[in-house]
C-alpha positions in Angstrom: 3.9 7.8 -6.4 6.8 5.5 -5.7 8.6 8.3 -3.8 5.4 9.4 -1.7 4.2 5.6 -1.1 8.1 5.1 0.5 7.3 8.0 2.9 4.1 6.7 4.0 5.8 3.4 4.6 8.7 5.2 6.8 6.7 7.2 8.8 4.0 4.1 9.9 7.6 2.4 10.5 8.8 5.1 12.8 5.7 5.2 14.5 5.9 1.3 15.0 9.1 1.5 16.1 11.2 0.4 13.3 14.5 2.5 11.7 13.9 4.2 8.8 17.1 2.3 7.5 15.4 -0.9 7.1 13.5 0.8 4.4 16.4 1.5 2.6 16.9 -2.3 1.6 15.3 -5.1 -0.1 12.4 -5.5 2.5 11.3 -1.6 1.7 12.2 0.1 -1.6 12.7 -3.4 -3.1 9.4 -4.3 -2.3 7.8 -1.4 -2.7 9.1 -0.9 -6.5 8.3 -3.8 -8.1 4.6 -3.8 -6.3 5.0 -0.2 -8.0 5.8 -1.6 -11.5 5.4 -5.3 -11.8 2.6 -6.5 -14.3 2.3 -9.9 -12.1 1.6 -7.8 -8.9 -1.5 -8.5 -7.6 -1.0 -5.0 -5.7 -0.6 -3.4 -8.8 -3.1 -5.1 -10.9 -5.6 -4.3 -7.8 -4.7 -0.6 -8.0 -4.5 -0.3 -11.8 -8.2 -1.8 -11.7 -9.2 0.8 -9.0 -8.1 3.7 -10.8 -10.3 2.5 -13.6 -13.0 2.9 -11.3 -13.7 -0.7 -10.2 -14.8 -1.3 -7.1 -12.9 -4.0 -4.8 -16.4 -5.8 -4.6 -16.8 -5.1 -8.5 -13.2 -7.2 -8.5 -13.9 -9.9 -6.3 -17.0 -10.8 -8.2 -14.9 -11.0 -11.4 -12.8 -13.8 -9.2 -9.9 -11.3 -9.6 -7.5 -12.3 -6.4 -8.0 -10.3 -3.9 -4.4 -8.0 -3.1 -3.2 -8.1 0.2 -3.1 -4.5 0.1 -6.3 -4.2 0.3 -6.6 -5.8 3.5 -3.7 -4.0 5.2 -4.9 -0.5 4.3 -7.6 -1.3 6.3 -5.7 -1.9 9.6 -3.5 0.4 8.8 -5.8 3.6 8.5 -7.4 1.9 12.2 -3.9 2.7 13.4 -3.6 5.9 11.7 -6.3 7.7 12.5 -6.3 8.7 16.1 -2.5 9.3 15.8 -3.6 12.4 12.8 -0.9 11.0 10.5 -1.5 12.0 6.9 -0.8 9.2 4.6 -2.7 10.2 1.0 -2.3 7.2 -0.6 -3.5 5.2 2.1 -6.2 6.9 2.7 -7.6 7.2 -1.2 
């Protein structure tokens, strides 16, 4: 998930304009792998909750903190889509 999540994050990179090499770093797979693992990620304890089958309504009625994540997957497929980039996890 880590490995395919990195991808995603190159390729919308590429497509921005960025080098893949400034994924490489702390900014990228830093980021990226302790959103991936850390119990006190909001990211993670958003995703953990959806793959229990929560809903992100279900969660903000709980008063659960909404992840940011949540809000840039948004923009992000808006960007996505008429280009016909594939990015699974994004789009689950």
């Amino acid at each position: 998930l880590i490995a395919r999540g990195l991808e995603e994050m190159v390729q919308f990179g590429l497509i921005k304009g960025a080098r893949r090499e400034t994924f490489m770093g702390l900014s990228g797979v830093g980021d990226l792998v302790l959103c991936c693992t850390s119990v006190t990620s909001r990211n993670m304890r958003f995703g953990v909750a959806l793959g229990e089958g929560k809903t992100t309504e279900d969660l903000l009625k709980e008063g659960q903190a909404l992840a940011e994540g949540a809000y840039t997957v948004k923009a992000v497929m808006k960007i996505i889509k008429p280009l016909g980039i594939e990015m699974p996890i994004c789009e689950a």
